[in-house]
Backbone as CSV, one residue per row, in Angstrom:
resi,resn,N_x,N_y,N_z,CA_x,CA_y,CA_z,C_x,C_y,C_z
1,UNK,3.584,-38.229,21.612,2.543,-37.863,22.536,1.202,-37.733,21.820
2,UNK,1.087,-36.941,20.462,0.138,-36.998,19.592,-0.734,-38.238,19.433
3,UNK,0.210,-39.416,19.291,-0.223,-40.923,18.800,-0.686,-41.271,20.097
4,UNK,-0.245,-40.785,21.256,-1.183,-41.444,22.570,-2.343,-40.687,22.997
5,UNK,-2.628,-39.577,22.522,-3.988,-38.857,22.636,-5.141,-39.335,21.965
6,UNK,-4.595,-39.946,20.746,-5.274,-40.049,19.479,-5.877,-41.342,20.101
7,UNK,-4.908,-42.244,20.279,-5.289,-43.760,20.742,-6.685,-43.384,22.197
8,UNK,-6.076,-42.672,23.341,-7.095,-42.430,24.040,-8.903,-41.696,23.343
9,UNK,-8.679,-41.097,22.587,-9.754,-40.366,22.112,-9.794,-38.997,22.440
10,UNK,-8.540,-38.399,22.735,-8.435,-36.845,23.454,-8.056,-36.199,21.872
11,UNK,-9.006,-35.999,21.392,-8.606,-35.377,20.112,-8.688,-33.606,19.929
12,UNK,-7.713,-32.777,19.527,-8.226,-31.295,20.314,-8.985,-31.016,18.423
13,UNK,-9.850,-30.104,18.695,-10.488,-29.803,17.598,-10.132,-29.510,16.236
14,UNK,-9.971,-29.424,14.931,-9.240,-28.852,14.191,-9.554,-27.643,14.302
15,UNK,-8.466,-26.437,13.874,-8.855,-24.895,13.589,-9.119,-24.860,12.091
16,UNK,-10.462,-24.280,11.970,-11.193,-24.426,10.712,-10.259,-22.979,10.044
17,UNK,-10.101,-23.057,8.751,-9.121,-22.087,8.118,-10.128,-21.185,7.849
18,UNK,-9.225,-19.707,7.798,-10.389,-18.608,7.903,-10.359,-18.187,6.847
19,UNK,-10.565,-16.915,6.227,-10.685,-16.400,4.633,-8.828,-15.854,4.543
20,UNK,-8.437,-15.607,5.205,-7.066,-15.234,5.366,-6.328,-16.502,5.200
21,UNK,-6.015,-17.406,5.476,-5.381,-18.548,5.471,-5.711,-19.030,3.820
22,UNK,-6.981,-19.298,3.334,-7.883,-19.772,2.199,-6.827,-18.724,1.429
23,UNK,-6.742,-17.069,1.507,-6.119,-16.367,1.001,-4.417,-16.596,0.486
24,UNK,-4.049,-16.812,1.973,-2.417,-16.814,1.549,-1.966,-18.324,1.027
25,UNK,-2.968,-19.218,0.989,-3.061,-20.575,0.279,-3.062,-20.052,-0.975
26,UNK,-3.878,-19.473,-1.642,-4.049,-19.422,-3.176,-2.657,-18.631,-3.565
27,UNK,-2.403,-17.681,-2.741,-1.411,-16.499,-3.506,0.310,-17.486,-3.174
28,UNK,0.233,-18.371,-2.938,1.479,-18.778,-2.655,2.680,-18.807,-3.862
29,UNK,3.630,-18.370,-3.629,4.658,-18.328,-4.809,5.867,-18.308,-4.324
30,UNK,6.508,-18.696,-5.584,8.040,-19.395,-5.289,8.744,-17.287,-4.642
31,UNK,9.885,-18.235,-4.200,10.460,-16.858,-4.268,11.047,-16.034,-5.438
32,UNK,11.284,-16.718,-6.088,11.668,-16.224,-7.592,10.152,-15.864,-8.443
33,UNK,9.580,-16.082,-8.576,7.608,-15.649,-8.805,7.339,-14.267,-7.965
34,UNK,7.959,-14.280,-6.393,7.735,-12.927,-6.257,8.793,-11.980,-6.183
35,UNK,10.022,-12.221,-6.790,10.909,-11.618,-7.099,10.498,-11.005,-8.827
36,UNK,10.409,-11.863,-8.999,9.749,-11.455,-10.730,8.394,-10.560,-10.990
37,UNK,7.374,-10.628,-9.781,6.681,-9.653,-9.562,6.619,-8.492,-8.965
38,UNK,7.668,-8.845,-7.984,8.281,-7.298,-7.266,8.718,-6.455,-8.419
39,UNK,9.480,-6.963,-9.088,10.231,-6.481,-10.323,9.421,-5.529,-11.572
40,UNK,8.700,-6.312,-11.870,7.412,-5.701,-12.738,6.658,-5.027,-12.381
41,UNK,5.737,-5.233,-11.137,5.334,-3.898,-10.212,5.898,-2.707,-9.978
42,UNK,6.988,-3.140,-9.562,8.267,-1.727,-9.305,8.488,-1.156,-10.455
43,UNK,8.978,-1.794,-10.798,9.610,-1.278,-12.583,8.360,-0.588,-13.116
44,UNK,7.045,-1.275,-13.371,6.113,-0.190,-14.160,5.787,1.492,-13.175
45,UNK,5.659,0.840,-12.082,5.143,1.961,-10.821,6.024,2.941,-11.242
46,UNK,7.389,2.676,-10.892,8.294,3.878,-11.209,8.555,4.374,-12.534
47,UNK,8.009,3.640,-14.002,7.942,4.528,-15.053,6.711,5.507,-15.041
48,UNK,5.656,4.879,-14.483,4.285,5.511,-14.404,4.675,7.025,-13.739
49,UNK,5.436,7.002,-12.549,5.790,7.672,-11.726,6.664,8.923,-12.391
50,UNK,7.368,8.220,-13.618,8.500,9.300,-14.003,7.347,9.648,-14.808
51,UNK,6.173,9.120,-15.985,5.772,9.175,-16.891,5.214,10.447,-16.217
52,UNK,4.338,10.396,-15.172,3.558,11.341,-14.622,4.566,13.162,-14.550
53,UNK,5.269,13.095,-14.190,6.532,14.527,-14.179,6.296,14.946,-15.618
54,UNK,6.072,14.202,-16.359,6.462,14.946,-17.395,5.281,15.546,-18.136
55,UNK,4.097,14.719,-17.649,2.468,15.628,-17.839,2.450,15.985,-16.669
56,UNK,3.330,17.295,-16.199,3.327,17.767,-14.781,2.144,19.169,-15.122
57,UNK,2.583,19.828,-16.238,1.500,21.127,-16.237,-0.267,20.631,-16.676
58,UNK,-0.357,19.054,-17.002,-1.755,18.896,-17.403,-2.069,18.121,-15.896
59,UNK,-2.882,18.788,-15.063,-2.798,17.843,-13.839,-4.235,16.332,-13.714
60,UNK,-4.841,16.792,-14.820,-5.459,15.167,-14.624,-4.782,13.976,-15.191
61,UNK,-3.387,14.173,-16.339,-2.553,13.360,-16.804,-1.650,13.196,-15.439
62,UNK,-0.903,13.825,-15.168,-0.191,13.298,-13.928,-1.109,12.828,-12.721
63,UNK,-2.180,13.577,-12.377,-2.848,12.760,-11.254,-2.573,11.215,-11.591
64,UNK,-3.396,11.120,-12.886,-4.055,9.427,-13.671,-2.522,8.680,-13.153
65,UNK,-1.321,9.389,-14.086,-0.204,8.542,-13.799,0.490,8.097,-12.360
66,UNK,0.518,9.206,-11.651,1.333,8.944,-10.826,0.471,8.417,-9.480
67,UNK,-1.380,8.212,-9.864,-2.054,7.043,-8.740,-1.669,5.871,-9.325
68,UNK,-1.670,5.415,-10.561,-1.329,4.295,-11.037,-0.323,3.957,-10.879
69,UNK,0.969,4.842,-10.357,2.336,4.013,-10.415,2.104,4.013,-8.599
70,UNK,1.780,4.820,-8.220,1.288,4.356,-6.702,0.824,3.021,-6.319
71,UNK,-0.322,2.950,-6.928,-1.182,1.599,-6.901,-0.165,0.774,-7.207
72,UNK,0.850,0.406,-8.223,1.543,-0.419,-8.485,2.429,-0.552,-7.541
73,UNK,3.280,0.692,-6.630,4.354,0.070,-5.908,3.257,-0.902,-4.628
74,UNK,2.457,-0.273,-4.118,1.755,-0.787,-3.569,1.549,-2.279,-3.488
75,UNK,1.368,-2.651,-4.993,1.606,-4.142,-5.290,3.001,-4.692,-5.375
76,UNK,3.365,-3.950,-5.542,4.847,-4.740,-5.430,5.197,-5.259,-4.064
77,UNK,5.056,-4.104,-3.540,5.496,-4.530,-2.044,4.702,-6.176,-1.122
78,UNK,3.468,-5.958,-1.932,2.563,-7.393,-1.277,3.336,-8.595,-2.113
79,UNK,3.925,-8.684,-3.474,4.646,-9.486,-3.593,5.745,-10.228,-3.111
80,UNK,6.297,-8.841,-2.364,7.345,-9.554,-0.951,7.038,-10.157,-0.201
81,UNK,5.937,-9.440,0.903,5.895,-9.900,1.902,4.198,-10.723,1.597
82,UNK,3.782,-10.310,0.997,2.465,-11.533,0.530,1.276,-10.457,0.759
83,UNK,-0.030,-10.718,0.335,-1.055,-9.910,-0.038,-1.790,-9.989,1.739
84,UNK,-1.505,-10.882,2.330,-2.304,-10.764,3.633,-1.443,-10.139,4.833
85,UNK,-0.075,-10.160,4.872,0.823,-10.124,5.590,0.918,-8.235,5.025
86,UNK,0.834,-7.431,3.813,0.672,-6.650,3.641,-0.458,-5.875,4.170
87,UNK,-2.220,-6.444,3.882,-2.964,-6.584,4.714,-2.621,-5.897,5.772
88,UNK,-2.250,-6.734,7.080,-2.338,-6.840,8.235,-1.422,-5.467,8.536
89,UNK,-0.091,-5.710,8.105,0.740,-4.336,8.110,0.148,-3.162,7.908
90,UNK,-0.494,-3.193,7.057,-0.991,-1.513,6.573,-2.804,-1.441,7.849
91,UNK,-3.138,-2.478,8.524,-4.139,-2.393,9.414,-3.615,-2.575,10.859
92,UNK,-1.975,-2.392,10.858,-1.860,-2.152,12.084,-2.077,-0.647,13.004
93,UNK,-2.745,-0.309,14.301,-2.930,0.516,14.702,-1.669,1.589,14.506
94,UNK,-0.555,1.305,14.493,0.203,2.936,14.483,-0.042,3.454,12.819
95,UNK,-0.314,2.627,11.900,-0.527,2.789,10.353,-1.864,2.747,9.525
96,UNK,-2.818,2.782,10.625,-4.019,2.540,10.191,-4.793,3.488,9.586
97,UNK,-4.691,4.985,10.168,-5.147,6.398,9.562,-4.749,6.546,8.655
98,UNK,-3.305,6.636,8.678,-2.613,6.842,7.435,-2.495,6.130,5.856
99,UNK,-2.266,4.732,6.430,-2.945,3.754,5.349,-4.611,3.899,4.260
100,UNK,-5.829,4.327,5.853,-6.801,4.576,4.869,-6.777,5.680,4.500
101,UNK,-6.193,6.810,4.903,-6.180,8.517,4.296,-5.038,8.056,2.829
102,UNK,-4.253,7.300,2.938,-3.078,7.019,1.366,-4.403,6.141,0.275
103,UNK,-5.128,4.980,0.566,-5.769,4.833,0.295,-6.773,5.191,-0.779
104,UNK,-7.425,6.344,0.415,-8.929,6.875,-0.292,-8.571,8.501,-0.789
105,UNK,-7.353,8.774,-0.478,-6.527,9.861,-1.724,-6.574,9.069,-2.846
106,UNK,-6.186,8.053,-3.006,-6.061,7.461,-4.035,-7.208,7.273,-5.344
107,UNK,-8.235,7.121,-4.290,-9.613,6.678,-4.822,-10.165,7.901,-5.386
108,UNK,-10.021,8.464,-4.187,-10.524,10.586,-4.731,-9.769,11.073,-5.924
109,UNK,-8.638,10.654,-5.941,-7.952,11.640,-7.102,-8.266,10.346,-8.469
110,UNK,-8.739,9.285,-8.560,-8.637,8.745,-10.012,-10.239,9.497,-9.896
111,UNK,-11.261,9.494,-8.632,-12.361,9.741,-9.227,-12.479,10.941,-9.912
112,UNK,-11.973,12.205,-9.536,-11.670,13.409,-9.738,-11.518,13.592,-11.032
113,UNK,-10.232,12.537,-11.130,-9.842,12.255,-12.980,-11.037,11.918,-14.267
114,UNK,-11.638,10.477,-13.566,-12.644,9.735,-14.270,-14.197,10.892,-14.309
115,UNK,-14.204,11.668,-13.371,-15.343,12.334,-13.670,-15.613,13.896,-13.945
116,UNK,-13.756,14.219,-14.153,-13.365,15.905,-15.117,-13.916,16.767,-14.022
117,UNK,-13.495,16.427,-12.479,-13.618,17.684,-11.390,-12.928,18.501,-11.856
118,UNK,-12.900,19.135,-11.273,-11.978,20.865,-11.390,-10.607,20.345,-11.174
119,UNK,-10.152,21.056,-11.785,-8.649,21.227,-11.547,-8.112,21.406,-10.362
120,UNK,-8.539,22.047,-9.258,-8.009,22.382,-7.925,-8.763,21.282,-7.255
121,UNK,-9.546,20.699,-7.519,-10.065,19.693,-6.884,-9.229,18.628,-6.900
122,UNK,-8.400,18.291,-8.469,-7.281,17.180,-8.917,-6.232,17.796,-8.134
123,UNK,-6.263,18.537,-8.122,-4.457,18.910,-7.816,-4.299,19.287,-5.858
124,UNK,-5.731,19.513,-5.182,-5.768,19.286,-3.882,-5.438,17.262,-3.407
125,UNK,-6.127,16.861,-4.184,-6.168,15.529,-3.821,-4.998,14.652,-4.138
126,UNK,-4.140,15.397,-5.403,-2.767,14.994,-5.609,-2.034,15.660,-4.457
127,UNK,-1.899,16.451,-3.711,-1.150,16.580,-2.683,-1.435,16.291,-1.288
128,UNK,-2.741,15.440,-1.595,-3.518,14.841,-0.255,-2.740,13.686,-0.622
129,UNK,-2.485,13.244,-1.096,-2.447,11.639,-1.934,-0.374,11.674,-1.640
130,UNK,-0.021,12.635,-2.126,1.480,12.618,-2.119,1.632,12.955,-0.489
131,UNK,1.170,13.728,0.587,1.375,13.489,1.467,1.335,12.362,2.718
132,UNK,0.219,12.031,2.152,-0.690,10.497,2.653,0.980,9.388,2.179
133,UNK,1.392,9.477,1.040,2.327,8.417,0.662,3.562,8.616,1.284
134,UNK,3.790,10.249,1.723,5.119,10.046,2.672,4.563,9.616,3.903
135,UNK,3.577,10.160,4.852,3.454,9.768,5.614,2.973,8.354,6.026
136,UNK,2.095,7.384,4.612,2.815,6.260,5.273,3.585,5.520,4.836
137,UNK,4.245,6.128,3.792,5.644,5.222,4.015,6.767,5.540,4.807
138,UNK,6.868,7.079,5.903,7.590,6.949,6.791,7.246,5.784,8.285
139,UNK,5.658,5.849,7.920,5.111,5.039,9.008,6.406,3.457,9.400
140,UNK,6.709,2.998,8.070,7.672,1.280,8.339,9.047,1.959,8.642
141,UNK,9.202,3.135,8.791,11.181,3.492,9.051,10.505,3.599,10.651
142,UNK,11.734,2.946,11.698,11.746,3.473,12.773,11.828,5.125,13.597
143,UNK,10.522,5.727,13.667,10.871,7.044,14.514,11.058,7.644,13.092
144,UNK,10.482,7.265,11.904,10.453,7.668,10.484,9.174,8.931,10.905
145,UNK,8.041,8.501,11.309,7.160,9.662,11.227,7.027,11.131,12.201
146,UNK,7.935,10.608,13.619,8.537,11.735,14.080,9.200,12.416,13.600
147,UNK,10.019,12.146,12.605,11.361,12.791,11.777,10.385,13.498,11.005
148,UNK,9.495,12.775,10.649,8.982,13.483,9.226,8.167,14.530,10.372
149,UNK,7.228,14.583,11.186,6.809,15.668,11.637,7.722,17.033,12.617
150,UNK,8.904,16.691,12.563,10.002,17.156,13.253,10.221,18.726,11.919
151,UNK,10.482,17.481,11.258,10.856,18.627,9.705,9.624,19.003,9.395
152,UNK,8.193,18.955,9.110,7.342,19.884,8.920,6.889,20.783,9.530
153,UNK,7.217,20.629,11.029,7.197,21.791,11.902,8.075,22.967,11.917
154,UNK,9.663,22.298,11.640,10.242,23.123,11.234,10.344,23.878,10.354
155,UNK,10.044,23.804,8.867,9.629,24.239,7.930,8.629,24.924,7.984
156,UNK,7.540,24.573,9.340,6.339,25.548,8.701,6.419,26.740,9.679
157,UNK,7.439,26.851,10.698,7.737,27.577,11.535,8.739,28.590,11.093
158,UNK,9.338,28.573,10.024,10.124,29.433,9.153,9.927,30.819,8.489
């Protein structure tokens, strides 16, 4: 049917590729490429993560560590499902607050670090930052963030 449009001159327009498309063009990888990067992402995130517990009483050493192993699972996960498709997930409306509040915890507590705030200033924004990360990573479990506000009500009603 194509070849008889073409012959008539009914040609439908091309869709010009947008910065997203241009995007998931460049990042393309085998599945074994993002198995091997899931891997390394994960794997450092979660030493960063343990590394951080153990500079638990110096809190700008654990802040530093455990945004950085953050930031890393973070990347890991776009290695699965791809850097735009991650994107879009974390800018969907039920995940969108939460995404930029996990975010710009993130940003607050390295700045906190990088510019020797106070201590309660690091250690508010590390538990802005650790809450922000349950809540959105309950955001992808089904009826995950009801559960999770189910149990903080309960708990704080105690």
């Amino acid at each position: 049917m194509d070849s008889i449009k073409s012959l008539l001159g009914d040609k439908q327009p091309e869709k010009e590729p947008s910065v997203w498309d241009d995007l998931n063009n460049q990042c393309s990888l085998t599945f074994t490429q993002r198995v091997i990067g899931f891997g390394i992402c994960a794997g450092l995130g979660l030493l960063f993560a343990f590394l951080s517990f153990i500079f638990i009483l110096s809190p700008t050493s654990f802040a530093f560590l455990f945004t950085v192993g953050d930031i890393l699972m973070v990347l890991a996960t776009g290695f699965i499902v791809g850097p735009v498709k991650q994107f879009k997930n974390m800018m969907e409306p039920h995940r969108l607050i939460c995404a930029i509040v996990f975010i710009a915890s993130m940003a607050l507590t390295l700045t906190a670090v990088f510019l020797g705030w106070s201590f309660i200033i690091v250690i508010f924004f590390i538990i802005l930052q650790i809450c922000a990360l349950l809540y959105y990573t309950f955001s992808y479990i089904p009826y995950g963030r009801q559960c999770l506000r189910g149990l903080c009500s309960g708990v704080a009603s105690v």
